[in-house]
C-alpha positions, -999 to 999 in steps of 0.1 A, spaced: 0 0 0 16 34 -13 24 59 23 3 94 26 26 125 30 7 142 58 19 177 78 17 185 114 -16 198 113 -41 186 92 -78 183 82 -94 150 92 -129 141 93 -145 120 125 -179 107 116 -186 130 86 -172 165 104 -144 180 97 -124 189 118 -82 206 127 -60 180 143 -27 178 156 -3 149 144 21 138 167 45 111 166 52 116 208 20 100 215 8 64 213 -27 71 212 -54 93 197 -72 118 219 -103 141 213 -118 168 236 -147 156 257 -169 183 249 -165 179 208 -171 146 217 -199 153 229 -212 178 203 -202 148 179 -221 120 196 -193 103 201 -197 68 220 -206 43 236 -172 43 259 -156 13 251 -134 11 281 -112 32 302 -72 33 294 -47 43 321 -23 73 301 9 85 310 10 123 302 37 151 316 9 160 340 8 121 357 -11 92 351 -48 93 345 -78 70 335 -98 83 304 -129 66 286 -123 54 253 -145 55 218 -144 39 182 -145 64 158 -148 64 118 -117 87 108 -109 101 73 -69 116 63 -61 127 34 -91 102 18 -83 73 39 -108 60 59 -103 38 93 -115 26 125 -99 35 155 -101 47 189 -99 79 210 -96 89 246 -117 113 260 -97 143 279 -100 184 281 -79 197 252 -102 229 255 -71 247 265 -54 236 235 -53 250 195 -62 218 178 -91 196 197 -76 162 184 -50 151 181 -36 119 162 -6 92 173 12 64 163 -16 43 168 -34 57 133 -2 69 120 18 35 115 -7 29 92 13 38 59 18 75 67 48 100 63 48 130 80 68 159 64 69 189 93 71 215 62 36 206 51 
């Protein structure tokens, strides 16, 4: 399968919406912010998942979500945590970007 060259920040869609988020190859997981998830209807919770962040550990919920890059559509799943204080409400990790993606910082 041929990689997608994908930036830092880019458009994704989650369930139909689009919407700005953050691509970072620091973080295992995906994360979205409670209250979009909200506004998306985001759910059932799946489970809970213990994360190691810089501010400690914590225990957030977890959904399945249908996510679209760059016309590539996939399943996967997304804790639940405040990014309100943040620029970009989601933000994507290794665990959706192993999946035959290049990120080139000068996109």
């Amino acid at each position: 399968m041929e990689k997608t060259i994908i930036g830092l920040i880019e458009k994704v869609k989650i369930n139909g919406t689009e919407i700005i988020a953050k691509i970072d190859t620091g973080a295992d997981r995906n994360s979205i912010d409670t209250k979009l998830a909200a506004e998306l209807s985001l759910g059932p919770i799946k489970k809970t998942t213990k994360i190691k962040s810089s501010h400690g550990d914590s225990l957030r919920p977890v959904v399945e979500v249908e996510l679209e890059i760059k016309n590539k559509k996939l399943k996967t799943s997304f804790n639940l945590t405040n990014r309100s204080h943040m620029k970009c409400p989601v933000l994507i990790g290794l665990e959706v970007l192993k999946k035959d993606f290049i990120i080139d910082p000068s996109k």
